[in-house]
C-alpha positions as CSV (number, residue, x, y, z in Angstrom):
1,X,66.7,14.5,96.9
2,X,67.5,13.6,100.3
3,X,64.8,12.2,102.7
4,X,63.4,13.5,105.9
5,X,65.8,13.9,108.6
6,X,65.1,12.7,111.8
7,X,66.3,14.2,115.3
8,X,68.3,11.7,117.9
9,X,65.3,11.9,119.9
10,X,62.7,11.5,117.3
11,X,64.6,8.3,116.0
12,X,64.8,7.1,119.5
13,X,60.8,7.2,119.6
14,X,60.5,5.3,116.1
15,X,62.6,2.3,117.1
16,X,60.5,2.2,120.6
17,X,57.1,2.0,118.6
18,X,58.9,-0.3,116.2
19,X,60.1,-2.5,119.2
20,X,56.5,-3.2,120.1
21,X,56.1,-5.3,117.5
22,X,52.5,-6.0,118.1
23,X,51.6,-2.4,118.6
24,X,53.6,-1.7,114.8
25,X,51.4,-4.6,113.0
26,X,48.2,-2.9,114.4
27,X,49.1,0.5,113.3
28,X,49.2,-1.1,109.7
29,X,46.2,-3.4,110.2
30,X,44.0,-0.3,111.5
31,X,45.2,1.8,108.6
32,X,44.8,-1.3,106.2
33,X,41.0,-1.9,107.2
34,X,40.6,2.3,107.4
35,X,41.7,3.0,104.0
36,X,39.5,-0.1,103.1
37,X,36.5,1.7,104.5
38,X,36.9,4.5,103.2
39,X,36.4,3.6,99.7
40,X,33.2,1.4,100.9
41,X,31.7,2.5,98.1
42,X,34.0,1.0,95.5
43,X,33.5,-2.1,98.1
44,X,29.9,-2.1,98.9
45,X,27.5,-0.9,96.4
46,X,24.2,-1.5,94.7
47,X,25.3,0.3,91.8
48,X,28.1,-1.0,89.4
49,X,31.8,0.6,88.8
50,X,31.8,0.6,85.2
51,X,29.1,-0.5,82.7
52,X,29.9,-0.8,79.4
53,X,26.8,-0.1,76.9
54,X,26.4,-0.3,72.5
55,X,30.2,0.9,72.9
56,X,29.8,3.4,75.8
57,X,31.4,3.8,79.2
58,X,29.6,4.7,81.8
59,X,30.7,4.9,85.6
60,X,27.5,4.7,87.8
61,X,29.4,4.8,91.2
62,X,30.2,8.4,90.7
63,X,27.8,9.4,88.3
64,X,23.9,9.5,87.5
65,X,23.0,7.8,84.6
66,X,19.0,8.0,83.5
67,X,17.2,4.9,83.0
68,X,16.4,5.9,78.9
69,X,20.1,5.2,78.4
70,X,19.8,1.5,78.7
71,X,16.7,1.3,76.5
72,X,14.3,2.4,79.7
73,X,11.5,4.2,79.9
74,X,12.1,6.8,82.1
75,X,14.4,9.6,82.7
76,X,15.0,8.7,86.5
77,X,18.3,7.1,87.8
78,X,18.7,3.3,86.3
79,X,17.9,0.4,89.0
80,X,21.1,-1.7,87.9
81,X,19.0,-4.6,90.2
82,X,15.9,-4.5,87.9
83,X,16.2,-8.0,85.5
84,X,15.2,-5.8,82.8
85,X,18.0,-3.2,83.1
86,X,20.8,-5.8,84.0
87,X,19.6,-8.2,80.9
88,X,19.4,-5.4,78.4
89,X,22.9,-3.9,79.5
90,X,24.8,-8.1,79.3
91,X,23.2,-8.3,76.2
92,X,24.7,-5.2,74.4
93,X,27.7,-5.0,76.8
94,X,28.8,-6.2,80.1
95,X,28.8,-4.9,83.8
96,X,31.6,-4.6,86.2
97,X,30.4,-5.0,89.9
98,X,32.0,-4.3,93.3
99,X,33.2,-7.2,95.4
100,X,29.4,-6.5,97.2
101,X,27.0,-5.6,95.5
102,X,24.7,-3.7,98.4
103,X,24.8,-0.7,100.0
104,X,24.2,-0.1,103.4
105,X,21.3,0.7,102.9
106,X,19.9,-1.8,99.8
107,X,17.3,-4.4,100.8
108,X,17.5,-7.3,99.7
109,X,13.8,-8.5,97.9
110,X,15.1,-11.6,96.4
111,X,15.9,-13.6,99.8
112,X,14.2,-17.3,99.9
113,X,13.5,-17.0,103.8
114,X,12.3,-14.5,105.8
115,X,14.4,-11.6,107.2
116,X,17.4,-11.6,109.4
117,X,18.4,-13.9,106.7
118,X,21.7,-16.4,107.3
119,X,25.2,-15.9,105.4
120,X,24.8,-16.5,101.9
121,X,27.0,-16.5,98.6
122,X,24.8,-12.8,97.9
123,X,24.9,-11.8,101.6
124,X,28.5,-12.8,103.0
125,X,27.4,-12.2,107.0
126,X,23.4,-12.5,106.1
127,X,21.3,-9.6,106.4
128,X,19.6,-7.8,109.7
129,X,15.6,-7.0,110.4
130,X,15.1,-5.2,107.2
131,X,16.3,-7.1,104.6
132,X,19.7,-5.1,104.2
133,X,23.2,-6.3,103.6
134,X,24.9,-6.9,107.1
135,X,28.3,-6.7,105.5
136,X,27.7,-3.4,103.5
137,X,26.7,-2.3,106.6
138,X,29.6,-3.3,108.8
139,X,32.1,-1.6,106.3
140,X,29.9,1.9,106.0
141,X,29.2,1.9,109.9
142,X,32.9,1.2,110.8
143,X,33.8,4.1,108.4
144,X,31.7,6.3,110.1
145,X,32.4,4.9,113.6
146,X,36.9,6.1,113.2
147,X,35.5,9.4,111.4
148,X,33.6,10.4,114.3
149,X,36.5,8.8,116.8
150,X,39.1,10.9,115.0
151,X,37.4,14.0,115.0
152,X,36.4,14.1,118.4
153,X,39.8,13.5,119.3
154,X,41.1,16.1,117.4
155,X,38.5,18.8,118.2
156,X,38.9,17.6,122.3
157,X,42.8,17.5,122.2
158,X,42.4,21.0,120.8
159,X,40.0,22.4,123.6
160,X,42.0,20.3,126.4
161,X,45.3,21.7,125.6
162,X,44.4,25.3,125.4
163,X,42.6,24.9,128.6
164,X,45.5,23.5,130.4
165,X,48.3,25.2,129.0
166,X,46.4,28.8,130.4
167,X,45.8,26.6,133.8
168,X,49.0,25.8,134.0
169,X,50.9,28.8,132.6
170,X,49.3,31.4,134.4
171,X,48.8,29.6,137.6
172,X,47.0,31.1,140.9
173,X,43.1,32.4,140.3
174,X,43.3,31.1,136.8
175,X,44.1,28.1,137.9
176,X,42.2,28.0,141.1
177,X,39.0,28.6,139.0
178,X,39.6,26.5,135.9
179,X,39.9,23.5,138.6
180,X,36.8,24.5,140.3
181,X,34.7,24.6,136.7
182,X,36.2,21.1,135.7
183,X,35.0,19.4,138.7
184,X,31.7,20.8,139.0
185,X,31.7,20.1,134.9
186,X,33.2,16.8,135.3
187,X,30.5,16.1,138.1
188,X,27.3,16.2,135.3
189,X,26.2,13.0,134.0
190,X,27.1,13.4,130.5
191,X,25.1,10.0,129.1
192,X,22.1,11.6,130.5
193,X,22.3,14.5,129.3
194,X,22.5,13.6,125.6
195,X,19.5,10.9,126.2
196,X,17.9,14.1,127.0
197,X,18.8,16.5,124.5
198,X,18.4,13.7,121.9
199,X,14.5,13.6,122.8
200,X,14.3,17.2,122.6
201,X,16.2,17.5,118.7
202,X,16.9,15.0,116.3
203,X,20.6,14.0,116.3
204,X,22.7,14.0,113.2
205,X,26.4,13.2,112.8
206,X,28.1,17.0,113.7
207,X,25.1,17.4,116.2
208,X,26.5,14.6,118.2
209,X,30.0,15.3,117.8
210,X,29.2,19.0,119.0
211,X,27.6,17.4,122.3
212,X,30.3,14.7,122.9
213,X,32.5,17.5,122.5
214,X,31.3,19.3,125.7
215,X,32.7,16.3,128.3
216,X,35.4,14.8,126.4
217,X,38.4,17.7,126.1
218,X,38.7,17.3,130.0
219,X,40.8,14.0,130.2
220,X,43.6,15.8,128.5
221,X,43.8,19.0,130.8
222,X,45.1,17.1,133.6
223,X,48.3,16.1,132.3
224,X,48.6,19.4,129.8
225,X,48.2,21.9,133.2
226,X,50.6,19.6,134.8
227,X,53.8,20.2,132.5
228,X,53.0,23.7,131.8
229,X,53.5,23.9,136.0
230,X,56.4,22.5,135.9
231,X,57.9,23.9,133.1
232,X,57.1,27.5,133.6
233,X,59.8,28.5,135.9
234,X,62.7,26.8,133.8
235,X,65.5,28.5,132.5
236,X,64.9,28.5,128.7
237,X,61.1,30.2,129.8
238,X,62.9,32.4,131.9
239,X,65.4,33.4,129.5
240,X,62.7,33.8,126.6
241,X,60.9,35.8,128.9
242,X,63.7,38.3,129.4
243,X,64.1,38.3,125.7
244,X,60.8,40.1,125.3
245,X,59.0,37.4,124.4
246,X,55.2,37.8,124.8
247,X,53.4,34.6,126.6
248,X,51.4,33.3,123.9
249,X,54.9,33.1,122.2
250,X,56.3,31.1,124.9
251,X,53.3,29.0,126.0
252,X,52.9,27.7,122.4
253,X,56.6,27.5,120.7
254,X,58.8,26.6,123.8
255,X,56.5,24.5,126.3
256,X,53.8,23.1,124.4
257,X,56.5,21.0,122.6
258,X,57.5,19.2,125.7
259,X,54.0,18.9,127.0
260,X,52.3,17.1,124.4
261,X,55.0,14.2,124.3
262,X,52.5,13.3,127.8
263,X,49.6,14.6,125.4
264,X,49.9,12.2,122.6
265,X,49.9,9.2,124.3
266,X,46.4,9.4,125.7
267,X,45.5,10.2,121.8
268,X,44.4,6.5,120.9
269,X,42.9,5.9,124.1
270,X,40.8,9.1,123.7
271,X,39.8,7.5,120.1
272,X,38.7,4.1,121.6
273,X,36.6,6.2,123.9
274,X,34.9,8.2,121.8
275,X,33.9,5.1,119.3
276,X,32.5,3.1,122.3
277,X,30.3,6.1,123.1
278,X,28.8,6.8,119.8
279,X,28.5,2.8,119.7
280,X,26.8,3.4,123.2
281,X,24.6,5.9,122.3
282,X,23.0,4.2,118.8
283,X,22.7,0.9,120.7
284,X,20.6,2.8,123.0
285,X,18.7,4.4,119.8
286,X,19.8,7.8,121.2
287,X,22.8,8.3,118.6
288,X,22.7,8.5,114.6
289,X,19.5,9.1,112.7
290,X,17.1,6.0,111.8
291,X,18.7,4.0,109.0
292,X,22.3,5.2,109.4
293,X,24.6,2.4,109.0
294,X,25.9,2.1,112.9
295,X,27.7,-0.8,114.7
296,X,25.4,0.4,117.8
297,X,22.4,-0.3,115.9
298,X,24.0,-3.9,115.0
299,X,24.3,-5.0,118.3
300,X,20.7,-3.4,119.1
301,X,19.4,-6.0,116.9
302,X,21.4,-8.7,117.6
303,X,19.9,-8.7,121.1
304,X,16.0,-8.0,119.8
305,X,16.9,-11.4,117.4
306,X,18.5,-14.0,119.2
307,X,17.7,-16.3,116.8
308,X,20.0,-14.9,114.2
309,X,23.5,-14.7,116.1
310,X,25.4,-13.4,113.1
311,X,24.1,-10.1,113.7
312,X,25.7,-9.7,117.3
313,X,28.8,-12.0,116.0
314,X,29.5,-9.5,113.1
315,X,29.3,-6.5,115.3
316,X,30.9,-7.7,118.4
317,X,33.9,-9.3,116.2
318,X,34.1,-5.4,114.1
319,X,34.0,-3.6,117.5
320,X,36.4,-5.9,119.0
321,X,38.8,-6.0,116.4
322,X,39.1,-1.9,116.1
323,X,38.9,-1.4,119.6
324,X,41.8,-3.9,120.1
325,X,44.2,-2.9,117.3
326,X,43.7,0.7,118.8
327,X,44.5,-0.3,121.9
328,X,47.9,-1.9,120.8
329,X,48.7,1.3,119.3
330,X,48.1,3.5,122.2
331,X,50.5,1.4,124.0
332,X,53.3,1.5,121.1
333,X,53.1,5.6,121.3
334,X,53.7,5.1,125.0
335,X,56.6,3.3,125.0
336,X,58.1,5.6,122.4
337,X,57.4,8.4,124.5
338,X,58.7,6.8,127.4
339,X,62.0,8.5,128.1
340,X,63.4,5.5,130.2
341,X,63.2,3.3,127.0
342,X,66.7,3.5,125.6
């Protein structure tokens, strides 16, 4: 079976991105440490893969298993933590644990000093205020730091190029009025805004992402209004136009093609924004709900405890490292798109 063919053009834009060599290794890095966080649970967990118990298999990390099954007392979920469970389960069978074995949000009763707690062999990057796992919580909140970024990059390129291909496409009062709503929109001071509304309702993950939403699809309608200008009075619109083609047909199958080569490279730059504003917004305590594993909240206590720097070090060095390897990527799809690198 043959593979996927690729046009002149679109092999043109791979060997571009390829040529930035250091934008190519971040792609795979990101994706590397993505897919990573993605199965934080199978990375971070207080409760074991795979226990195996008087000749039974049991797989606690996607199931429930009641406490009476391990010679408990009680018909709740088993605390694989509790010295009684874990000893009665090694002695009739053995336990196979994840590489760390808290969750994001598992406190840690068993530390010899007081909390924030240093780096230990249990605690890789120590633990924060509350006696929970910083590591387990750099992987969760770094999960839920690219899900949010992704989405709200797909959901504002989505709204920004519908908006700008009717700008541009239809052109005159359209136009004239979509411009005039964009500035005055553009104009509101978005931060404050969702300081305000997040006194008035408690904000969740989609509650946040709905808000964001409102103020981010604008960076994208500049350049989308731009090509449908130009392109709108070429020959190939012309001549679909005189085929009978209906607009929608023609904005969407002949020119949005041709303006979202300018589109997709503000994609990752878009992505770094929206990660630095939901890091913005927890560090300010406006963002996630209490207890939500968040690299905002990280850096919140970092500052209210200087004296344990590996709270700020672990989310400085997590925020620096996605934000940077996102950054090299943005400028790889640039340079692919760029139609004066041969």
């Amino acid at each position: 079976m043959s593979g996927i063919q690729l046009t002149p053009i679109q092999q043109r834009r791979l060997q571009n991105f390829k040529a930035n060599r250091r934008g190519y290794w971040s792609l795979w890095l990101f994706l590397i440490l993505f897919l990573l966080s993605l199965g934080a649970e199978l990375v971070a967990n207080d409760r074991p893969l795979m226990v195996s118990y008087q000749g039974e298999h049991y797989f606690p990390v996607v199931e429930t298993v009641p406490e009476e099954t391990f010679g408990g007392f009680l018909p709740t979920e088993a605390d694989y933590r509790d010295p009684f469970i874990r000893d009665e389960i090694e002695a009739n069978g053995w336990i196979l644990w994840p590489p760390i074995r808290f969750s994001y949000d598992t406190i840690n009763y068993n530390l010899d000093v007081p909390s924030p707690a240093p780096p230990s062999a249990e605690n890789w990057l120590g633990t924060d205020d509350q006696g929970r796992d910083v590591a387990a919580r750099v992987i969760y909140g770094f999960r839920i730091s690219v899900l949010f970024g992704l989405i709200l990059t797909l959901l504002s390129c989505l709204v920004g190029v519908v908006v700008g291909a009717i700008q541009g496409f239809y052109g005159g009062k359209v136009d004239l009025l979509g411009q005039r709503f964009i500035e005055i929109w553009s104009g509101l001071p978005a931060l404050y805004l969702l300081i305000i509304l997040s006194s008035i309702v408690q904000p969740n993950f989609w509650w946040l992402l709905g808000i964001m939403l409102l103020f981010s699809w604008m960076g994208l309608v500049d350049v989308v209004r731009a090509e449908f200008l130009r392109a709108r009075n070429f020959e190939y619109v012309r001549a679909a136009r005189a085929l009978g083609l209906g607009n929608r047909m023609i904005m969407f199958r002949h020119i949005l093609p041709n303006a979202m080569v300018a589109t997709l490279t503000f994609l990752p730059f878009i992505l770094t924004g929206a990660i630095t504003g939901l890091t913005s917004l927890d560090f300010l305590g406006f963002g996630l709900p209490s207890g939500s594993p968040s690299l905002g909240e990280l850096i919140a206590q970092g500052k209210s405890n200087l004296h344990a720097p590996w709270l700020g070090i672990s989310a400085f060095v997590s925020l620096s490292l996605m934000l940077t390897l996102l950054v090299f990527v943005g400028e790889a799809v640039r340079d692919a798109f760029d139609p004066r690198k041969a």
